[in-house]
C-alpha positions in Angstrom: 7.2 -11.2 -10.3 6.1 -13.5 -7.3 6.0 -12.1 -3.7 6.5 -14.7 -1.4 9.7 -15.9 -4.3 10.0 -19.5 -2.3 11.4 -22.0 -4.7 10.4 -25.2 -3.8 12.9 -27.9 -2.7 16.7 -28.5 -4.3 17.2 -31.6 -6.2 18.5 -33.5 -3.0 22.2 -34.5 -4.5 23.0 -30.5 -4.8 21.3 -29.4 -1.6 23.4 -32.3 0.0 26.4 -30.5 -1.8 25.9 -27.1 -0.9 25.1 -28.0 2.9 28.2 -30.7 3.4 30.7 -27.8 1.9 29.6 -24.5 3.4 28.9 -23.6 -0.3 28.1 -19.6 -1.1 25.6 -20.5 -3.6 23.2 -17.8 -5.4 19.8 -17.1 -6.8 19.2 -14.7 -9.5 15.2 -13.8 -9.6 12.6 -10.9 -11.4 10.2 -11.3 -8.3 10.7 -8.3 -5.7 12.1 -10.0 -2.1 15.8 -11.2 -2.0 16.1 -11.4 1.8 18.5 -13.8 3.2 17.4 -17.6 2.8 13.9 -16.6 1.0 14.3 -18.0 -2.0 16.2 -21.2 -0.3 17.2 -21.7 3.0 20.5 -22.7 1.6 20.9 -20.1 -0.9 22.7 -17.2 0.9 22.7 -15.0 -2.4 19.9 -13.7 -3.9 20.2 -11.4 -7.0 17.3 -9.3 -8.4 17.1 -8.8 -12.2 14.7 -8.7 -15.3 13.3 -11.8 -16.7 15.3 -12.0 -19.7 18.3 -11.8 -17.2 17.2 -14.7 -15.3 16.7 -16.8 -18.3 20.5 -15.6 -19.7 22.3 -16.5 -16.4 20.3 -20.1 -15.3 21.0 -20.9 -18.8 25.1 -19.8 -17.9 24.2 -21.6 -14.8 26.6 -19.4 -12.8 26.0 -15.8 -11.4 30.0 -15.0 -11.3 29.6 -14.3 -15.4 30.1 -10.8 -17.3 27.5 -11.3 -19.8 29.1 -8.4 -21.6 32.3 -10.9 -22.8 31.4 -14.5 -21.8 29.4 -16.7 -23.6 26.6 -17.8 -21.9 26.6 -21.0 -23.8 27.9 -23.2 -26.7 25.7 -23.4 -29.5 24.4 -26.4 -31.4 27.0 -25.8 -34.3 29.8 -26.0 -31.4 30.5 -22.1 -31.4 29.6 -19.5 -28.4 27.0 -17.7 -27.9 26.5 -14.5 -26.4 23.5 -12.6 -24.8 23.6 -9.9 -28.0 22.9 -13.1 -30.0 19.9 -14.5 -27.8 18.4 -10.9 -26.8 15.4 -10.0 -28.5 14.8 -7.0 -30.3 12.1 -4.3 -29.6 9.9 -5.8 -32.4 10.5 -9.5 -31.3 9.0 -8.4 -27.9 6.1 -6.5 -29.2 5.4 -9.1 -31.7 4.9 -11.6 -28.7 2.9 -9.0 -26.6 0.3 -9.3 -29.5 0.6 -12.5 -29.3 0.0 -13.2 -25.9 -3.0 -10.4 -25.5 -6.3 -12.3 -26.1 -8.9 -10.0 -24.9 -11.5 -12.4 -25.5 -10.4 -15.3 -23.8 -9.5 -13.1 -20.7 -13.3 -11.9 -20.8 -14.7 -15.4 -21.2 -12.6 -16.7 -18.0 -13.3 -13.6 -16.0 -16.6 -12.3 -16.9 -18.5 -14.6 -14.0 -15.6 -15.8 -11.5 -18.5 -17.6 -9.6 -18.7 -20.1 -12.8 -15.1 -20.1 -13.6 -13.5 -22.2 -11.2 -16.1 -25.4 -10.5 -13.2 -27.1 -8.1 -12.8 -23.9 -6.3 -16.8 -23.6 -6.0 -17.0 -26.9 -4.4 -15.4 -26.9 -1.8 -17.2 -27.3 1.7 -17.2 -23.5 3.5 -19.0 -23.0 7.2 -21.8 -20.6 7.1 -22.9 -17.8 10.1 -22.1 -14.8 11.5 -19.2 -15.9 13.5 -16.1 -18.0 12.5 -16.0 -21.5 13.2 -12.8 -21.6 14.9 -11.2 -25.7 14.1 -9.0 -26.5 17.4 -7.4 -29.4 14.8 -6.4 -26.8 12.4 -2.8 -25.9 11.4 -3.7 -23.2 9.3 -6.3 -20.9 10.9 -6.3 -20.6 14.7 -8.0 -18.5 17.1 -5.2 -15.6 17.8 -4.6 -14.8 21.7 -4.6 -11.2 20.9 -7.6 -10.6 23.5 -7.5 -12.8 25.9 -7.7 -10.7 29.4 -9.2 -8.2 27.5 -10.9 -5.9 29.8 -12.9 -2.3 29.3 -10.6 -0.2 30.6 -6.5 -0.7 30.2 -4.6 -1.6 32.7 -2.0 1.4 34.0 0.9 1.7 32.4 4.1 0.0 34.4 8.0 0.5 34.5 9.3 -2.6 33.5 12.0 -4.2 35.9 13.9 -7.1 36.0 13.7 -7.6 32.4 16.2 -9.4 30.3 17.9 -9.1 26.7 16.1 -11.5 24.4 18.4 -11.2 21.4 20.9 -8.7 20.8 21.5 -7.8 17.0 23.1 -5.8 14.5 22.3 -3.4 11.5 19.8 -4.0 9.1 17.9 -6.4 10.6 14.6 -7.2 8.1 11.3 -8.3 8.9 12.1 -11.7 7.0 14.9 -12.0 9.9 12.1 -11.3 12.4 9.5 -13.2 10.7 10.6 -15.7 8.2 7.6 -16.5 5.1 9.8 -19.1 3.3 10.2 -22.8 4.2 9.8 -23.7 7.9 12.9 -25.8 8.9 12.1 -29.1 10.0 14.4 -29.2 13.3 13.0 -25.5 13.7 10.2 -25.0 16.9 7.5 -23.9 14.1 9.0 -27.5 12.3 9.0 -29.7 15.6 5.1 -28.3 16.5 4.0 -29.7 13.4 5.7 -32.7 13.4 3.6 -33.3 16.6 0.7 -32.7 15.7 1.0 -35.5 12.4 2.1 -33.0 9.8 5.1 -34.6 7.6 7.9 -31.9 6.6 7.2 -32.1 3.1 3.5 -30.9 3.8 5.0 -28.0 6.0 3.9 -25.3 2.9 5.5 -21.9 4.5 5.5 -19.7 7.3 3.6 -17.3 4.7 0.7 -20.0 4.0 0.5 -20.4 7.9 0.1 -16.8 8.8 -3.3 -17.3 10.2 -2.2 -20.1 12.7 0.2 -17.5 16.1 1.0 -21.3 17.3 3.4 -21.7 14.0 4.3 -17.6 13.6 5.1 -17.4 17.5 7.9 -20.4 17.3 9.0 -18.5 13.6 9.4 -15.5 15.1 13.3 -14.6 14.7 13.8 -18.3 13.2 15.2 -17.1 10.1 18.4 -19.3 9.6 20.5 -16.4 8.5 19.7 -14.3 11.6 22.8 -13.6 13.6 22.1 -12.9 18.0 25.2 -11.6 18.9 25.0 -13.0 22.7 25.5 -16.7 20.3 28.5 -15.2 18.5 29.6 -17.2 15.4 25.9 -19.0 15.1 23.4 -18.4 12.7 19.4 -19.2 13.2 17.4 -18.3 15.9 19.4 -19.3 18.7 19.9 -17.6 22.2 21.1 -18.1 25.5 18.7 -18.4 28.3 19.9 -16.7 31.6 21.2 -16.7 34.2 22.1 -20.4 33.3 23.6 -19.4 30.5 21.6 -22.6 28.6 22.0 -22.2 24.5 18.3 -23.1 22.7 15.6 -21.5 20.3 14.6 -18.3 20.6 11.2 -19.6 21.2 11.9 -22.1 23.8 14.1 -18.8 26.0 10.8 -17.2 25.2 8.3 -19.9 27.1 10.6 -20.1 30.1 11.0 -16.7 30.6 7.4 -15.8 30.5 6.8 -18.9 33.0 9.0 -17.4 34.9 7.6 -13.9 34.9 10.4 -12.1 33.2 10.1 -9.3 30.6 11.9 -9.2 27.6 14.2 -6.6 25.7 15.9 -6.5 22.0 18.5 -4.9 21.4 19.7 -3.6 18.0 22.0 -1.5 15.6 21.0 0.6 12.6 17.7 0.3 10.4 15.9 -2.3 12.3 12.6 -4.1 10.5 13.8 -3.0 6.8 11.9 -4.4 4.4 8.2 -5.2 3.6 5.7 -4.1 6.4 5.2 -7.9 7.5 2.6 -7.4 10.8 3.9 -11.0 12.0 7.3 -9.0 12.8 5.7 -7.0 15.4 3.1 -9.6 16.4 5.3 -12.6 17.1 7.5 -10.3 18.8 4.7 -9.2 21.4 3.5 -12.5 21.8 7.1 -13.9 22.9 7.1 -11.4 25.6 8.9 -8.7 24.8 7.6 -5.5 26.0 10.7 -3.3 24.3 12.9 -2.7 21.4 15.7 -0.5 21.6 17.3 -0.1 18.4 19.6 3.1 16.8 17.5 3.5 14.4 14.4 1.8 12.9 12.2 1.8 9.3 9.1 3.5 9.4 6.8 1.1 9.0 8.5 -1.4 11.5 8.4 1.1 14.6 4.8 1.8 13.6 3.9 -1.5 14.0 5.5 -2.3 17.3 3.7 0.2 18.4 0.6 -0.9 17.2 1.2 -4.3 19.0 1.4 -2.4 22.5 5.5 -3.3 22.2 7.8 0.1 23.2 10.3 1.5 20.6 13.1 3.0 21.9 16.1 4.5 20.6 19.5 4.5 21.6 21.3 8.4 21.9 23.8 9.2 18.8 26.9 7.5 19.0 25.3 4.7 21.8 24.6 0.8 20.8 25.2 -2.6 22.5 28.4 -3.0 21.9 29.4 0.6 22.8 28.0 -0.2 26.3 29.6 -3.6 26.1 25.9 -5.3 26.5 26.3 -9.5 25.9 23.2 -10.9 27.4 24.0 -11.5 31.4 22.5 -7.8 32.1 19.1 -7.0 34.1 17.2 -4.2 32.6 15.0 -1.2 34.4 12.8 0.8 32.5 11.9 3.7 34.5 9.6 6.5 34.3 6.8 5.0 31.9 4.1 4.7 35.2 3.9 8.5 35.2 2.7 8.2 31.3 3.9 8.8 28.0 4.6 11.7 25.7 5.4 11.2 22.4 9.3 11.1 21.6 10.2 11.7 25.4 13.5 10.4 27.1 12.8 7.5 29.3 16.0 6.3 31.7 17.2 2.7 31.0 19.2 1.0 34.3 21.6 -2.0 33.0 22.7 -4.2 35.9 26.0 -6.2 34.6 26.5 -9.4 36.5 29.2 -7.6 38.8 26.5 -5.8 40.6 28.0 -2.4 38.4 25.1 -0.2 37.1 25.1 1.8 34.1 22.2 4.4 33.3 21.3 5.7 29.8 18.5 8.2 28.4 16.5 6.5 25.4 14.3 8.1 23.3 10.6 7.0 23.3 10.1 6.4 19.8 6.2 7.0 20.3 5.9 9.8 18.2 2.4 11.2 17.5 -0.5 11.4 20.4 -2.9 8.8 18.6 0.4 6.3 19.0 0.6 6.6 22.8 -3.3 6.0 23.1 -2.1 2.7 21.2 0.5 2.1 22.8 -1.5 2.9 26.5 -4.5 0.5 25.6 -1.8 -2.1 25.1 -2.2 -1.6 21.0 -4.2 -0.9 18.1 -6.8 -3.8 18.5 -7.8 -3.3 22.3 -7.9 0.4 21.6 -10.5 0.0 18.7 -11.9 -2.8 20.4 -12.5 -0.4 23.2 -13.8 2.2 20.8 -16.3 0.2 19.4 -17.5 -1.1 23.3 -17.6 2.9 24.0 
């Protein structure tokens, strides 16, 4: 029942297999994730199931198997067996609960937790009232979330000349947004450790990492399942810089736009940010640049969080997405009438300018929808706005 459900490396002569032959291979698990590429980056199947389930099909060693009629194995005597011959019984399973349950031993181990782990206890901890921030560290790193920060917040803007970051479709999860499983060597999270001395194998996870923006910024929508439909038939994080039109990393579109001064949009279909509330999702995606989402619909917890990160929900009108306005990428954005201020769940006017010089004007929905979310949202997110508090 793991969270994070990473399962360490393939042995190297099937991973080899799998990537040479565009293999559809699958994962059947009891933990609770089965995003795309979590448990593997290869593995583009993931199956959820209880543990006696997993053991039946890795012994099969297939998932395309109806446990009901196939064997799941020959025995030592040479004849089949089934899962009715291996599954336990209702008193086999309670006779191993006793079993297991040592109430004693779990009181001796956890009764002082101070004395219970000596190696733990040992190990060489900072003291003081504030952190020791380590510039050398590639695990813990001072996050840029107030730098500027100032007592009161700035006015709120329309945002102009901004361009489409990524342009997705339905069901879009936070593991797409912000992977926690393996970090791809060639990725820009991969390629940033490699230069600062740390060998691939020693990588951990975007999950172990969490506390270091320098590795969850370049893994933000690095996922290598994740499909940008202005790089059509390309998986990964991938994206086309423009007006060059230049193909590269998500991340790297990221840097030159924000060098160059130019606000960011995504664009998505249905359900965007399904999944578990990861706050990287919505931080990674502010600290790229993007100041907006527009989406047809998103998951709760998701559009809360963007919010909470000072970026702008918005929501297409019924029967309106990117491909129903034809939207691939080349387009300037104007979002107008957020200087005059926000009220929850307003429309807001959205100018697209298509490379021919056409214009096309749609009303979005401001998906700000109580009053303490546009105070958020108008002290540039959650933490200035409490920051602020507390200065008050």
């Amino acid at each position: 029942t793991t969270c994070i459900g990473n399962s360490g490396p393939l042995d190297s002569g099937i991973e080899q297999a799998v990537t040479q032959n565009d293999l559809v291979t699958a994962a059947v698990l009891s933990g609770n994730r089965n995003f795309e590429a979590r448990i593997h980056q290869n593995i583009k199947a993931n199956f959820l199931m209880s543990p006696p389930l997993v053991v039946a099909f890795a012994l099969a060693g297939r998932a395309d198997i109806d446990l009901t009629s196939e064997p799941i194995g020959t025995g030592g005597d040479g004849r089949p067996v089934f899962l009715r011959d291996v599954w336990p019984t209702n008193a086999e399973v309670e006779q191993a609960l006793l079993a297991s349950v040592d109430a004693a031993t779990y009181r001796r181990l956890y009764a002082d937790l101070a004395a219970a782990n000596p190696l733990w206890m040992e190990i060489p901890a900072a003291t003081g009232t504030v952190y020791a921030w380590d510039p050398a560290s590639t695990y813990i790193q001072q996050p840029p979330f107030f730098e500027g920060f100032s007592r009161e917040p700035s006015p709120l803007t329309d945002i102009r000349g901004a361009r489409a970051l990524a342009i997705f479709g339905d069901s879009v999860t936070t593991d797409h947004i912000s992977p926690a499983g393996a970090i791809k060597a060639s990725s820009p999270a991969g390629v940033y450790l490699q230069s600062l001395g740390v060998a691939p194998p020693d990588f951990n996870s975007y999950g172990s990492r969490r506390g270091n923006d320098r590795v969850m910024t370049r893994g933000t929508f690095a996922n290598v399942r994740i499909k940008n439909l202005m790089v059509p038939g390309v998986e990964g994080g991938v994206t086309r810089h423009q007006p060059d039109g230049d193909q590269m990393p998500i991340y790297d579109a990221a840097m030159r736009y924000q060098k160059e001064g130019v606000p960011l949009i995504i664009f998505a279909g249905q359900e965007y940010g399904t999944g578990s509330s990861r706050d990287w999702a919505a931080k990674g995606t502010r600290l790229l640049g993007v100041r907006a989402v527009v989406a047809q619909s998103y998951e709760r917890i998701h559009r809360s969080n963007l919010v909470g990160m000072g970026v702008l929900p918005l929501q297409f009108p019924e029967g309106t997405n990117a491909a129903s306005l034809g939207l691939d990428g080349t387009e300037t954005f104007e979002l107008e009438g957020l200087s005059g201020g926000l009220a929850p769940r307003q429309e807001t006017p959205l100018a697209i300018r298509r490379a021919d010089g056409s214009v096309t004007r749609i009303a979005l929905r401001v998906r700000i929808d109580t009053p303490i979310e546009t105070d958020y949202y108008r002290h540039g997110g959650i933490l200035p706005y409490v920051h602020r508090q507390l200065l008050a």
